[in-house]
N, C-alpha and C positions, 0 to 999 in steps of 0.2 A: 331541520334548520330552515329557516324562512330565507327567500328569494335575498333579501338583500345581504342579508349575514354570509351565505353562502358565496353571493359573488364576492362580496369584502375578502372571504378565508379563501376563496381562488387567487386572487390577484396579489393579496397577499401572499401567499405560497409560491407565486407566478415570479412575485419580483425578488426574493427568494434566491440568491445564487445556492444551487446545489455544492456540495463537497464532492470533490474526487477522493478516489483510493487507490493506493495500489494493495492488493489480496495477494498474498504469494506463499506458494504451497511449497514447501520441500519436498521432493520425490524421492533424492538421495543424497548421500554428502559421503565423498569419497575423500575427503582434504579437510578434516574437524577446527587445525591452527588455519589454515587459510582463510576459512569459513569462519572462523574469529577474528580475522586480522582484517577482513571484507566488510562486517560487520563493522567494527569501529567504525572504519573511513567511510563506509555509508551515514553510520549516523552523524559524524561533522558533516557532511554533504547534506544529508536533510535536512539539519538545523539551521543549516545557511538555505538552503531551498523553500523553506517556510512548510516541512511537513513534519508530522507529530504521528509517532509513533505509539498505537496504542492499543494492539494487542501482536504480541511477541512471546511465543516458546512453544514445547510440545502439546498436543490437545492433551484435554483430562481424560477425555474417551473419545473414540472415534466411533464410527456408524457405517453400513453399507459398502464404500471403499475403497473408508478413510486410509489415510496414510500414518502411522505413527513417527512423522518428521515434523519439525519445526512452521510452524507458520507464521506470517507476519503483516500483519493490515498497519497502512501508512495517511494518514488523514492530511489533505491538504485543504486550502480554501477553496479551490473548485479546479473543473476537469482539467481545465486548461494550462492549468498550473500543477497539475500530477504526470501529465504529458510530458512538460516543459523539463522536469525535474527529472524524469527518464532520460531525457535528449541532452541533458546541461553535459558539459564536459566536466561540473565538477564531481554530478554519481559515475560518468562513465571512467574514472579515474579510477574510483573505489568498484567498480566491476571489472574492469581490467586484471584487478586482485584475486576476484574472483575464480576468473576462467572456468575450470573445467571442475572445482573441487565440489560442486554439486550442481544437480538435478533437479530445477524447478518450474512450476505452474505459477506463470506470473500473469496477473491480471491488472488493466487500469478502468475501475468502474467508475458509474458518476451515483449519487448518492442520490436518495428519494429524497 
């Protein structure tokens, strides 16, 4: 790629708001109805939050040392706003539901 095409596909990339996620692993689920009833009111929460879920359920296969629980990646418009939507009071309503009925690996990454 020539000097100036490449600086163009930099700054372009640059200005580029990246996507946040939240990636969240199930480790256990001791509470199945609860953990269905958490699930709704999170996703009225993140529909109002401006995040888009879009991969949700068991893996097909797992590797190395996967877990065979639910996983769930949440795509928002950027980090700032994946943060935000952890902190709102209107997900921690729908975590409140949650409590203890599982066991999870919750991550908030920002996207390439």
């Amino acid at each position: 790629m020539g000097g100036i095409e490449w600086v163009f596909k930099n700054d372009l990339e640059d200005s580029m708001a990246k996507n946040g996620y939240w990636v969240v692993c199930y480790k256990s689920v001791s509470n199945p109805a609860t953990v269905s009833e958490y699930a709704k009111l999170a996703a009225t929460a993140l529909e109002a939050l401006g995040g888009r879920v879009i991969v949700g359920g068991k893996p097909a296969k797992t590797h190395e040392v996967g877990v065979d629980q639910s996983v769930v990646i949440v795509e928002f418009e950027n980090l700032e706003k994946a943060v935000a939507a952890y902190d709102s009071d209107l997900y921690r309503s729908a975590l409140k539901v949650l409590d203890r009925a599982a066991q999870r690996d919750f991550r908030i990454v920002e996207g390439r």
